[in-house]
C-alpha positions as MATLAB code, in Angstrom:
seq = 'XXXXXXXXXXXXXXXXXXXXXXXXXXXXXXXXXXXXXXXXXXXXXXXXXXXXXXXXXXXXXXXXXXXXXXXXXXXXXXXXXXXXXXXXXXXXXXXXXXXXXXXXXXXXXXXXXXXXXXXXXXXXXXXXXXXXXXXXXXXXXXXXXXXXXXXXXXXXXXXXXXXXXXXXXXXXXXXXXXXXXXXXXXXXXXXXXXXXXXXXXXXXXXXXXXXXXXXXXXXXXXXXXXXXXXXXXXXXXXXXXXXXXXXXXXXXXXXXXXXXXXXXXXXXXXXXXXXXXXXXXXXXXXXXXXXXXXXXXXXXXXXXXXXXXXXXXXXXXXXXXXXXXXXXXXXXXXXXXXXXXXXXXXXXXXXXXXXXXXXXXXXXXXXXXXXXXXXXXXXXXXXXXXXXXXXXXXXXXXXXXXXXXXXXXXXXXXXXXXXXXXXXXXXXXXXXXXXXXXXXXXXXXXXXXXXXXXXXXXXXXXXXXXXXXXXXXXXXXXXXXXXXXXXXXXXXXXXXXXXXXXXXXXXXXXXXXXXXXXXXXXXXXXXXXXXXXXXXXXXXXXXXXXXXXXXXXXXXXXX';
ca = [
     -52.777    5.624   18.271;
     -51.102    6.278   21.603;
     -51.805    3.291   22.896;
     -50.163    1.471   19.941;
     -47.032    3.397   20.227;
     -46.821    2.327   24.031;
     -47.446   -1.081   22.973;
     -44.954   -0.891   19.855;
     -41.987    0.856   22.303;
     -42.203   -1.703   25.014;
     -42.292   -4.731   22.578;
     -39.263   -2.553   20.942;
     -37.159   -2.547   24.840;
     -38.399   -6.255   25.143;
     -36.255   -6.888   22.002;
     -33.696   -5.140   22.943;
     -33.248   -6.840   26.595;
     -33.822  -10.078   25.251;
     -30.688   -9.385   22.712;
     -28.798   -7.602   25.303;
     -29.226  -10.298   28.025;
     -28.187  -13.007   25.195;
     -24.775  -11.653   24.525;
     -24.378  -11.291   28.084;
     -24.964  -14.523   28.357;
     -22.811  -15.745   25.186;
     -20.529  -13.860   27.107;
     -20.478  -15.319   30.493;
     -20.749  -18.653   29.214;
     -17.589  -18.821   27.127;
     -15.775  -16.828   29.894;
     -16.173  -19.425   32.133;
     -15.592  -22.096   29.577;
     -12.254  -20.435   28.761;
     -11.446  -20.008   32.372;
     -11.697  -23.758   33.276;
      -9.937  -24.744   30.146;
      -6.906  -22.655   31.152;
      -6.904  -23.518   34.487;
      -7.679  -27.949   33.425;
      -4.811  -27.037   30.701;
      -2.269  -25.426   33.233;
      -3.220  -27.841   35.768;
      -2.635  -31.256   34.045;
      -0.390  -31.192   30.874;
       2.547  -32.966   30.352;
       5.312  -29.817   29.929;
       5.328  -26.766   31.845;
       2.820  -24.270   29.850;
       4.508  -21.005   30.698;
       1.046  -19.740   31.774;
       1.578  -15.961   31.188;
       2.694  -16.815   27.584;
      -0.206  -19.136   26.837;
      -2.410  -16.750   27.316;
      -0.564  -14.130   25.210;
      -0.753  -16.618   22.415;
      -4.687  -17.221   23.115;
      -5.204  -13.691   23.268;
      -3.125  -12.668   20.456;
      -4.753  -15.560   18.014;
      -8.381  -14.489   19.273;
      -7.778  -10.604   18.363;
      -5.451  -11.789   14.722;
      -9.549  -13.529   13.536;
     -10.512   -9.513   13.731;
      -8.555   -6.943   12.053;
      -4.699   -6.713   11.907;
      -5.190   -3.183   14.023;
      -6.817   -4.628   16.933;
      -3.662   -5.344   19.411;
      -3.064   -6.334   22.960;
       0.246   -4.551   24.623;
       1.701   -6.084   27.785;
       2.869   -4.129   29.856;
       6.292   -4.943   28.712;
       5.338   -3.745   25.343;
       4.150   -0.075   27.045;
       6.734    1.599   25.799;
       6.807    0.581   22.212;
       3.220    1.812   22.508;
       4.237    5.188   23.836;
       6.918    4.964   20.902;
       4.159    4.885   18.489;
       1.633    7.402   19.771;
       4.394   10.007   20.983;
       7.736    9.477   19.043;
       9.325    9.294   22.322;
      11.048    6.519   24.473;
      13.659    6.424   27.213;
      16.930    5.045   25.393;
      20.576    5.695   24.260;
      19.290    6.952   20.693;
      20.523    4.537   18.084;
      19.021    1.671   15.651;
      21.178   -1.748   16.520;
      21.269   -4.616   13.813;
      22.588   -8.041   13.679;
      25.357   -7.960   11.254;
      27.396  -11.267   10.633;
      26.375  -12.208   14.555;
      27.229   -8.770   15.867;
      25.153   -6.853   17.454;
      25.980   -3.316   15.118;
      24.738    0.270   15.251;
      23.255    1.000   12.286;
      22.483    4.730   12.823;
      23.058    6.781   15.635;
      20.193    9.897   16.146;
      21.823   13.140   15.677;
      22.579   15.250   18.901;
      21.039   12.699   21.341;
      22.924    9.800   23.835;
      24.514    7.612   21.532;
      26.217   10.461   19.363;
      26.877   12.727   21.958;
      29.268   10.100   23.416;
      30.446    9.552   20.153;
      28.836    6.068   18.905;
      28.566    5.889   15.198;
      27.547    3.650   12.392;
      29.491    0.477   12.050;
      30.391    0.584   15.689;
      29.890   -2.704   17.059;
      28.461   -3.004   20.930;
      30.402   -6.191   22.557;
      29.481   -5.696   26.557;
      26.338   -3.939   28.125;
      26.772   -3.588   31.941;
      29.174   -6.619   31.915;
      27.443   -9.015   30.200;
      28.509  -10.429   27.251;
      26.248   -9.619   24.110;
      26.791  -12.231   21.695;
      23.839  -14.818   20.687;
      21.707  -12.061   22.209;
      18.933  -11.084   19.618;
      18.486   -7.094   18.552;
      15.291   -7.495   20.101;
      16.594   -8.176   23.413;
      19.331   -5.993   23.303;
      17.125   -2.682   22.139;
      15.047   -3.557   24.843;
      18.031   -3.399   27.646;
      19.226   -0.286   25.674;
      15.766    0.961   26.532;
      15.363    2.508   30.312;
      13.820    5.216   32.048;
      15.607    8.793   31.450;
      18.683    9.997   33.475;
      19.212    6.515   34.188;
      23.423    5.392   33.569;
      24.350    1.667   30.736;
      27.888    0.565   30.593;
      28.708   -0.300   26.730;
      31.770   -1.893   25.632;
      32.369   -0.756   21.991;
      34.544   -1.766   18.734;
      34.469    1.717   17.393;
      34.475    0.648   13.327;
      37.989    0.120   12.021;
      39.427    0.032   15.369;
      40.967   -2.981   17.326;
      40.922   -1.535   20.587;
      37.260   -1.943   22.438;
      36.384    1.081   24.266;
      34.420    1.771   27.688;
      31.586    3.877   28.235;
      28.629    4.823   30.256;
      25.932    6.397   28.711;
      23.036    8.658   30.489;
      19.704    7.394   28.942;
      17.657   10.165   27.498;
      13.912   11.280   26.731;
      14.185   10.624   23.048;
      12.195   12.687   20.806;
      11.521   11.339   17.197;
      10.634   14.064   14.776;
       7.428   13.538   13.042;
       8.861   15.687   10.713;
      11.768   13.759    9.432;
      13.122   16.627    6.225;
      12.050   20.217    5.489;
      13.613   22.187    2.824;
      13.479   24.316   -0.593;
      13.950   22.394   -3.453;
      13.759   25.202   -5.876;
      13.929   29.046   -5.420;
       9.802   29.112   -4.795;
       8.848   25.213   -3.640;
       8.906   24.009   -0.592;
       9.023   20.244    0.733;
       8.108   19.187    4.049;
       8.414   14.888    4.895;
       6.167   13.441    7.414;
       6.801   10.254    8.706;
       4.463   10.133   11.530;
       1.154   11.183   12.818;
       2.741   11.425   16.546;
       1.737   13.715   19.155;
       2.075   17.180   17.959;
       2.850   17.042   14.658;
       1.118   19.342   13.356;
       2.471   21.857   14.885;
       5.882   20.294   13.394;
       4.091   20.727   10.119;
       3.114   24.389   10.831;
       6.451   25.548   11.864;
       7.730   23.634    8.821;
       5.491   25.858    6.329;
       6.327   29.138    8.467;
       9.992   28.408    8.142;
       9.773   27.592    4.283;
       7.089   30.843    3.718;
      10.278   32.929    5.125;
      12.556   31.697    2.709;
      10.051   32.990   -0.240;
       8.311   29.404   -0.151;
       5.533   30.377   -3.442;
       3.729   26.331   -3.388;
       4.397   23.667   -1.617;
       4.871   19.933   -1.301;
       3.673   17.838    1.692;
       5.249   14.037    1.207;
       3.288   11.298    3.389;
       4.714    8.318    1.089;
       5.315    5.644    3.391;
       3.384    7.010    6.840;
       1.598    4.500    8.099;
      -0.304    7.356    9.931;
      -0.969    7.799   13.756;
      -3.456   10.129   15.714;
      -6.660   11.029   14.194;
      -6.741   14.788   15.976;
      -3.387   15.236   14.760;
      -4.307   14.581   10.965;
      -7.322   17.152   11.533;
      -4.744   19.879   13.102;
      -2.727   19.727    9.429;
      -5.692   19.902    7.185;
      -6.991   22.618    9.429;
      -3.561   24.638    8.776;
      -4.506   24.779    5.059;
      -8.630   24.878    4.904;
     -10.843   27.586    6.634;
     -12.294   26.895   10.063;
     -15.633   25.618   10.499;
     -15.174   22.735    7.921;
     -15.776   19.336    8.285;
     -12.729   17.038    8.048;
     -13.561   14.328    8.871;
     -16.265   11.636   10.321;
     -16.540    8.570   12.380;
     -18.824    6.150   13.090;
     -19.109    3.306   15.507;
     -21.732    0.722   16.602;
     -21.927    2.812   19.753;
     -23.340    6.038   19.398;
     -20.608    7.828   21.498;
     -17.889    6.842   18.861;
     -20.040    8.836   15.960;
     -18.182   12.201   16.060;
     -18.374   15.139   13.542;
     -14.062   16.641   13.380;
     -14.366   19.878   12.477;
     -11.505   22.660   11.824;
     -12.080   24.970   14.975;
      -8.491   27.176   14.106;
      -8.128   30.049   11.742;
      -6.146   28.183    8.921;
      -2.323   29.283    8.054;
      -2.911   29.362    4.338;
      -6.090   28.798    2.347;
      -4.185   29.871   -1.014;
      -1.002   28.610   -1.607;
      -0.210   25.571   -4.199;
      -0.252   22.464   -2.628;
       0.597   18.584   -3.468;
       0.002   16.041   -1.379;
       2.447   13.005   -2.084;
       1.153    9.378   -1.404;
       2.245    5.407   -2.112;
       0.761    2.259   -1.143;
       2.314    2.621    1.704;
       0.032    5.562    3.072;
      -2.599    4.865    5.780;
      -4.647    5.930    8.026;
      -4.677    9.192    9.281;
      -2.102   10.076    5.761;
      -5.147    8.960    4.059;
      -7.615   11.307    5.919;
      -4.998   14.373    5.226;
      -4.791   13.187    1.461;
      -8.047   12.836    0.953;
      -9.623   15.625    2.932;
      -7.623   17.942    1.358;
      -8.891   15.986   -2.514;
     -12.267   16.287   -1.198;
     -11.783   19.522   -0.468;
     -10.085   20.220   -3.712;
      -7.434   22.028   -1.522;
      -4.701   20.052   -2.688;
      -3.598   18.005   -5.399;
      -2.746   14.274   -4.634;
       0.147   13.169   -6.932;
       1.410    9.459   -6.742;
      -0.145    5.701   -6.286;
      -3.366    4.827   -4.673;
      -3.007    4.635   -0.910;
      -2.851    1.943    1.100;
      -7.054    1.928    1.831;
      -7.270    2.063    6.145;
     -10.099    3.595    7.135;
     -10.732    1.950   10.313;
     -10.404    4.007   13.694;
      -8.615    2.682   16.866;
      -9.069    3.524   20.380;
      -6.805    2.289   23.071;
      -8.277    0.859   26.323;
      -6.711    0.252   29.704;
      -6.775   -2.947   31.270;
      -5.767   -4.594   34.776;
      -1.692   -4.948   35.732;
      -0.783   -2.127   33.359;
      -1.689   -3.713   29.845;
      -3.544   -2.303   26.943;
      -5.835   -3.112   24.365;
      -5.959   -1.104   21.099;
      -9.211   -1.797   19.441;
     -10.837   -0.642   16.404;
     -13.800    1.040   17.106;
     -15.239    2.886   13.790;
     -14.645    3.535   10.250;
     -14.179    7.090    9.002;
     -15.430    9.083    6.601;
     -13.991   12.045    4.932;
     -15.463   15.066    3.630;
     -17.317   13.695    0.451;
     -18.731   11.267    2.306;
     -16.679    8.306    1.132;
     -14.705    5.817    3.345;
     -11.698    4.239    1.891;
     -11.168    1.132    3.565;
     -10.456   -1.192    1.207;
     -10.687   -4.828    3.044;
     -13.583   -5.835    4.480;
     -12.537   -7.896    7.963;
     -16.132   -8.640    8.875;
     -16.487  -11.195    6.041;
     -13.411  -13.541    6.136;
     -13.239  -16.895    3.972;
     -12.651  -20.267    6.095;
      -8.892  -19.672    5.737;
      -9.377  -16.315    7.125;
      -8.518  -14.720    4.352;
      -9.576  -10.970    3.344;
     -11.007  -10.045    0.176;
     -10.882   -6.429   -1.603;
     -14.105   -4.317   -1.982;
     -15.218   -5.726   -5.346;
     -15.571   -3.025   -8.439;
     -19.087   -3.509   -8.507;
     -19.719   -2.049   -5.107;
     -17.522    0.743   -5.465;
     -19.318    4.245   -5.431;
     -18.872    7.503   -6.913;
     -18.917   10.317   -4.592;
     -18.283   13.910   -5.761;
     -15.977   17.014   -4.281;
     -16.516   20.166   -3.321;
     -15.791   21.677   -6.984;
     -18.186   18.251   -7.992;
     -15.272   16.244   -9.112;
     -15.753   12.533   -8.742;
     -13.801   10.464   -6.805;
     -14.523    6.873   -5.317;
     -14.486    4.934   -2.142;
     -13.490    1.276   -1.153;
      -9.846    1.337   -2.614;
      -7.765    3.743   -0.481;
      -7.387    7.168   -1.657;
      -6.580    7.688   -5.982;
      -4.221   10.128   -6.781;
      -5.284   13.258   -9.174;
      -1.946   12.543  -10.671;
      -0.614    9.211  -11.361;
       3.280    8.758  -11.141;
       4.907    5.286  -11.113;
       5.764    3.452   -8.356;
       9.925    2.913   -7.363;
      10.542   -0.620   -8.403;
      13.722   -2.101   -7.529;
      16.130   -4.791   -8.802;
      16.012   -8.309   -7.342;
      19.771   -7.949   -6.885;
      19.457   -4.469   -4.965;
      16.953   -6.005   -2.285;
      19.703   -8.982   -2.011;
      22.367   -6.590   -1.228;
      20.277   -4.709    1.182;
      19.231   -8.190    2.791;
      22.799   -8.872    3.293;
      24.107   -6.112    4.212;
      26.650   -5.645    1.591;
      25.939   -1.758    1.051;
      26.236   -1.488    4.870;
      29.365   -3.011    5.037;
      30.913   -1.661    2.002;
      30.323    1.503    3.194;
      31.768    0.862    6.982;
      35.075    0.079    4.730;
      34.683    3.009    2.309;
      34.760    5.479    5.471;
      37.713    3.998    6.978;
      40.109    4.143    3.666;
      38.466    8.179    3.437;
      38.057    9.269    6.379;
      38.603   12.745    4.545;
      35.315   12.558    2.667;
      33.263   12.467    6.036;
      35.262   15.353    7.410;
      34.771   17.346    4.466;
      30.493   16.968    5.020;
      30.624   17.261    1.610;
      27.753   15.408   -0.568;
      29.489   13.048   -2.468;
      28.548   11.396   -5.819;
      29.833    7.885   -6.508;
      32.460    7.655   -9.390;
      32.972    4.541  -11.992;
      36.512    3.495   -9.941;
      34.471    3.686   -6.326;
      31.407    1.860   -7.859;
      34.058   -0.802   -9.722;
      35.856   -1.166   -5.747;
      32.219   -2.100   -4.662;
      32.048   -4.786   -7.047;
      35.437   -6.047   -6.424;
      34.399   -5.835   -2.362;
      31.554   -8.306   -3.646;
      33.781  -10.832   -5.508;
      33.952  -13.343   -2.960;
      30.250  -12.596   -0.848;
      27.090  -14.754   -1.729;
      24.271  -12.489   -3.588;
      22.445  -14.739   -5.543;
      18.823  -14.946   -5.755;
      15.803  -16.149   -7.883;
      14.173  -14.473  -10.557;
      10.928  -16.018  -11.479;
      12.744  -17.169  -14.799;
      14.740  -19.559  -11.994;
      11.381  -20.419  -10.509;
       9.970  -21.662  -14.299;
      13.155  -23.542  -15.123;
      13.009  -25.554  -11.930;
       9.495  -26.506  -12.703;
      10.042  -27.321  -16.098;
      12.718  -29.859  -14.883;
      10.125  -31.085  -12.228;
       7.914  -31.511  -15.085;
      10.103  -32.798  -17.821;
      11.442  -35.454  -15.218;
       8.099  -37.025  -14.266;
       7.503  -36.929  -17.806;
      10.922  -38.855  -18.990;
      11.506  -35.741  -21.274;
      14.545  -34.179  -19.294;
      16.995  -36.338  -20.942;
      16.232  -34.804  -24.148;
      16.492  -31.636  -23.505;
      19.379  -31.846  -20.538;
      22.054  -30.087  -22.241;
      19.780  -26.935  -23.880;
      18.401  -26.579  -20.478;
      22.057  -26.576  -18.547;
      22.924  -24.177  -21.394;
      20.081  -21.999  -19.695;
      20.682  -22.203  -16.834;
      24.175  -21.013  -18.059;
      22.906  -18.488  -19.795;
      21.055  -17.165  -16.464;
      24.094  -17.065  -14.511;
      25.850  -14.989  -16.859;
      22.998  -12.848  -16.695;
      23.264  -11.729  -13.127;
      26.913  -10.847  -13.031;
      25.855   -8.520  -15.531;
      23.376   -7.394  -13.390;
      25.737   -5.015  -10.892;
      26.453   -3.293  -14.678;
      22.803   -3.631  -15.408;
      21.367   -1.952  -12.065;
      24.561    0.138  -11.379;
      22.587    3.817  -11.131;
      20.199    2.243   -8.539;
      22.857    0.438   -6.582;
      25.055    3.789   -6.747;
      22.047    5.454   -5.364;
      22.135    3.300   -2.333;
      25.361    3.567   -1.504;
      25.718    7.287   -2.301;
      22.522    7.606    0.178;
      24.649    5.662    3.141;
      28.217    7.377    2.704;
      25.609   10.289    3.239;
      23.734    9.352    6.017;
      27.388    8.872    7.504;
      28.034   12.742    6.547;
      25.165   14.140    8.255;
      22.679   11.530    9.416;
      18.960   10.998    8.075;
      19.224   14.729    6.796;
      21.867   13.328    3.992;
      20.409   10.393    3.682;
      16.985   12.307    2.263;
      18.667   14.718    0.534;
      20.460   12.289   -1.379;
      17.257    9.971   -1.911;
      15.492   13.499   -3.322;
      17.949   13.361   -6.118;
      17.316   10.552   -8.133;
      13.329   10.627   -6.658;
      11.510   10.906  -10.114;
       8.067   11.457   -8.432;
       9.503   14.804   -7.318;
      10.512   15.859  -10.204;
       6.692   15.312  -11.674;
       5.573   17.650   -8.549;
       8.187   20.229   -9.182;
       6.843   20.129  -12.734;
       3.251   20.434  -11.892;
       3.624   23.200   -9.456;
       5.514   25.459  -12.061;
       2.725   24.797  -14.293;
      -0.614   26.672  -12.266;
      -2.717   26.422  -14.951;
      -2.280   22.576  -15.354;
      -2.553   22.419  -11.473;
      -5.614   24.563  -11.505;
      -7.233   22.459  -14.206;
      -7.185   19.174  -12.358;
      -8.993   20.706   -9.077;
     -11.582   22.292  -11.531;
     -14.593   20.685  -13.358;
     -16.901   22.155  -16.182;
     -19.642   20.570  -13.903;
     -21.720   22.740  -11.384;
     -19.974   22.339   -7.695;
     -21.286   20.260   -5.077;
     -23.854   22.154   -3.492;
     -25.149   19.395   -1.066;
     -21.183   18.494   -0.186;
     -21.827   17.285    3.648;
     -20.240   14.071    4.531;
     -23.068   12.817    6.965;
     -25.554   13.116    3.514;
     -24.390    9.767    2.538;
     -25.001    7.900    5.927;
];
């Protein structure tokens, strides 16, 4: 028997070699047929190649046939990449935009460069350090904005509504974006904490958050992760960790290399196992929002109230390379507690077109939570409580495309400057909202239903068909008719269109703090959450089952 396992183990290595030494191979071979086609292709065509850009594109089209996570940084593009993983960069502390060919601050960030020297929305940057601005693209100019801290930029500025440009030098500054973006009590016992980021510590904004709020007699609380795109794995653990007992498993990945399967456990004493807890989500939430969501549904510590999530549960690890560029690659998929994985495209099986199919219904599976509820994989993560999702008016995204709120609202703050002095919130009336629509009497904000869409085929139609003769003057009555229809529309979508504007006089008031508050007003998934944490036996009922619990619950079961 010995002497068969011997014989079995090296027949096992020669298998392995041979494999090994064949992707080596398929390795070296198309390395060095890549390298002589660069050099043949820099070497002899007709136009200069730009070499260093060629081989961005080659790279960048060889990683885009992988996943969409899977990214090569320059080292030009460091510091966006620091931006992401950190929330900080070296910069004045503003969002630019290209409004009717100037290059316009959008938003300043409260207390850092930008404000401090008293640049504010609508303000329009004509010089930096001499040069001329205009033609320049935002992309350019944000990146010349960009610098390393304590280092001096000379603006020349069109503070909005003057006609006098003004002179400045700016010290750049370490700035810090807040992970947490809005903390506050919306009622005399609920609490509401907005994360926008999984950056580097953000948990412990998150924990701070729930101390603050417990102080002010917080009873339950909401955590919002609706449009986080997520961030750092660790940092997602940290936050489940503040509200599940230490020692439990979070969450687990798994690579094809043996060092990238790793068990993330809770190693601190939690901040608070018992209080009420909903965990907001959208299609918009990925990645490590979705391990947070769904450890804490797995762990039937929280309720999840909103839309399915987005469905990323792919894990990246960023690699150095040679003249300080990077490559962020994905490396495993992650499980959470129950066992499940919610990634919800497949990227290994692509169509010819490269094209990415959803996990099909039949090869979903049922897993089951710690109480034994079920819940599935393949699809993102399912809320325990369904709310609608926020759709908006074709004329609303038009307006927003355009810029029209913007603008309006650069105007609005010039005829009163007394409303911004006053910080008070302010609520639209019907002769502010009827001065909007007069502001858009003679600006270009049409757009296509899919109505517009059918009539133009059915006159593509009717005229190969010789019919449109026939039926020329019912369908330029239509068409008519349509057009009528959208003026009505600014009538038609006025509260959501108020919204928007109320939102930006607000974020003029007192920044992205206003802004939220404002948005929390008319945000009819909070209400639902309010309403389900003031009912605890409702919220109680959907973490419980009549089933026994999940005795066997261990994530690495299901491997």
């Amino acid at each position: 028997m010995k002497k068969y396992l011997i014989i079995l183990s090296l027949c096992l290595a020669s298998v392995f070699a041979f494999n090994f030494s064949q992707d080596y191979f398929e390795v070296s071979k198309n390395l060095d047929i890549f390298n002589t086609l660069y050099r043949e292709l820099n070497i002899a065509y007709v136009d200069e190649t730009k070499p260093g850009q060629l081989m961005k594109t080659g790279i960048e089209a060889m990683l885009a046939s992988l996943d969409p996570y899977t990214n090569y940084y320059t080292e030009n593009d460091v510091e966006d990449y620091k931006y992401m993983t950190t929330g900080e960069y070296g910069g004045i502390g503003a969002i630019i935009q290209d409004i009717n060919n100037k290059i316009t601050i959008t938003e300043p960030y409260e207390n850092f460069a930008a404000y401090n020297a008293g640049l504010r929305a609508g303000d329009e940057i004509i010089e930096i350090n001499g040069q001329n601005v205009t033609g320049k693209k935002t992309d350019e100019i944000s990146s010349i904005l960009k610098g390393q801290a304590g280092t001096t930029i000379s603006l020349k500025i069109l503070p909005l509504g003057k006609t006098t440009p003004l002179a400045l030098t700016i010290k750049r500054e370490e700035i810090k974006v807040k992970a947490v973006s809005y903390t506050s009590m919306l009622s005399s016992d609920i609490g509401y904490i907005k994360l926008s980021s999984f950056t580097e510590n953000c948990s412990n904004e998150v924990k701070e958050a729930v101390v603050k709020l417990k102080e002010q007699q917080c009873k339950s609380l909401i955590l919002d992760l609706r449009g986080n795109p997520g961030g750092l794995l660790n940092e997602a653990v940290n936050i489940v960790n503040l509200f599940v007992d230490k020692g439990q498993e979070i969450v687990f990945t798994k690579g094809k290399i043996k060092d990238w399967d790793n068990s993330y456990l809770s190693v601190n004493n939690a901040l608070d196992t018992q209080i009420p807890l909903i965990v907001m989500v959208d299609n918009n939430s990925a990645s490590a929002s979705e391990i947070v969501a769904g450890a804490l549904q797995d762990l039937d510590r929280a309720v999840v109230l909103g839309q399915r999530s987005f469905g990323k549960g792919l894990v990246q690890q960023v690699r150095d390379l040679t003249y300080n560029t990077k490559l962020k690659v994905t490396v495993a998929k992650y499980y959470i507690p129950s066992g499940r994985c919610i990634q919800a495209l497949d990227y290994s099986n692509k169509d010819d077109e490269g094209r990415v199919d959803k996990v099909p219904d039949s090869l979903i599976t049922a897993f089951k939570t710690k109480n034994g509820r079920t819940v599935y994989d393949g699809a993102g993560v399912l809320p325990d409580y369904k709310t609608d999702a926020i759709k908006y008016s074709q004329v609303l995204a038009v307006l927003f495309s355009k810029n029209y709120i913007f603008s309006y609202v650069n105007q609005f703050v010039v005829k009163h400057p007394e409303i911004i002095q006053s910080k008070e919130p302010i609520e639209l009336n019907n002769e502010q909202y009827n001065d909007f629509i007069l502001f858009l009497k003679d600006k270009d904000y049409n757009y296509k239903t899919e109505s517009d869409y059918a009539l133009e085929d059915l006159k593509t139609d009717a005229l190969k068909e010789n019919y449109y003769q026939t039926i020329e003057s019912e369908y330029k009555a239509l068409l008519g008719k349509m057009a009528s229809n959208k003026k009505d529309d600014l009538m038609r979508y006025k509260s959501e269109i108020k919204q928007f504007i109320e939102e930006e006089i607000a974020s003029r008031i007192s920044f992205q703090k206003g802004r939220t508050e404002t948005a929390l007003k008319y945000d009819k998934s909070i209400v639902e959450a309010k309403k389900l944490l003031s009912d605890a036996s409702k919220l109680k009922s959907i973490l419980t089952v009549i089933e026994k619990p999940n005795k066997q619950f261990n994530s690495r079961k299901k491997f």
